[in-house]
C-alpha positions in Angstrom: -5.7 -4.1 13.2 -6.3 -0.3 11.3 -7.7 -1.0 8.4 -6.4 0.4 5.1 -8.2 1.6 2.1 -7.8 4.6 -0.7 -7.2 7.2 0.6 -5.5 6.5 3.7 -2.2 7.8 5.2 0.7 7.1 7.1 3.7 4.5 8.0 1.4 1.9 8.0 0.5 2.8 4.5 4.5 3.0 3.6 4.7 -0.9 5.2 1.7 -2.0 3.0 3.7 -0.5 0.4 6.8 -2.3 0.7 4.8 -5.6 1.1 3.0 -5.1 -2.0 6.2 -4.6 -4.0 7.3 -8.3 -2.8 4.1 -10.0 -2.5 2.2 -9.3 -6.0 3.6 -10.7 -8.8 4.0 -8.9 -11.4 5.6 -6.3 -8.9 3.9 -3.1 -8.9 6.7 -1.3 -8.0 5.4 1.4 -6.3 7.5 3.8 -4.9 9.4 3.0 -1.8 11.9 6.1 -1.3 10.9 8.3 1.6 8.1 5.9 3.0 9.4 5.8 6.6 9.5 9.2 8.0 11.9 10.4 5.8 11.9 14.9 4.9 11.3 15.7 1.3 12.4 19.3 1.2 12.4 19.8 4.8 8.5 18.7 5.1 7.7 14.9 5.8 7.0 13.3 2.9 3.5 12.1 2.4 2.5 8.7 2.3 -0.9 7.4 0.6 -2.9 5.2 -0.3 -3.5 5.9 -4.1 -4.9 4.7 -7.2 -2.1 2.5 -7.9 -1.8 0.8 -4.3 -5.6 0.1 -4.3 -4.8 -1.5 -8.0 -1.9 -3.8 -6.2 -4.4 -4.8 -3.2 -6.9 -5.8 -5.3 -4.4 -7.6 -7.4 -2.9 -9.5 -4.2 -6.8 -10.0 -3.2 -7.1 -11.7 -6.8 -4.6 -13.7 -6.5 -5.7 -15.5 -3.1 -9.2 -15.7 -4.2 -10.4 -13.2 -2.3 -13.3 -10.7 -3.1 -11.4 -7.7 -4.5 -12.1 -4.7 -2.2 -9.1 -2.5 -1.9 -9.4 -2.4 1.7 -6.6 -4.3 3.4 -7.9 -5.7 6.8 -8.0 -8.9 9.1 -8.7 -11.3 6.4 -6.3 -9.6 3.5 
């Protein structure tokens, strides 16, 4: 499994980002428009791993009694 921290990029990022919106409650709601490959004036949009996605992991972590990292691997 990749693992995922702040500051990474890519699809997987976008599906971490979905999952986080239905996983954490209160929902983070990140933004999920344009995560999967889609053009933002002509130019793939970028997907990362930001501030407020490390926020939601640690949050998920948190709630699972887990040691709040940020990085999403194996055990998260």
């Amino acid at each position: 499994m990749q693992e995922l921290r702040k500051g990474s990029t890519g699809p997987a990022v976008g599906l971490l980002r979905r999952l986080l919106n239905r996983k954490v409650t209160p929902t983070p709601n990140l933004p999920e428009g344009n995560v999967f490959g889609a053009h933002y004036n002509g130019a793939m949009a970028r997907i990362d791993f930001g501030p407020h996605m490390d926020a939601a992991v640690r949050n998920f972590q948190r709630s699972k009694r887990m040691t709040p990292t940020g990085v999403v691997d194996a055990a998260t």
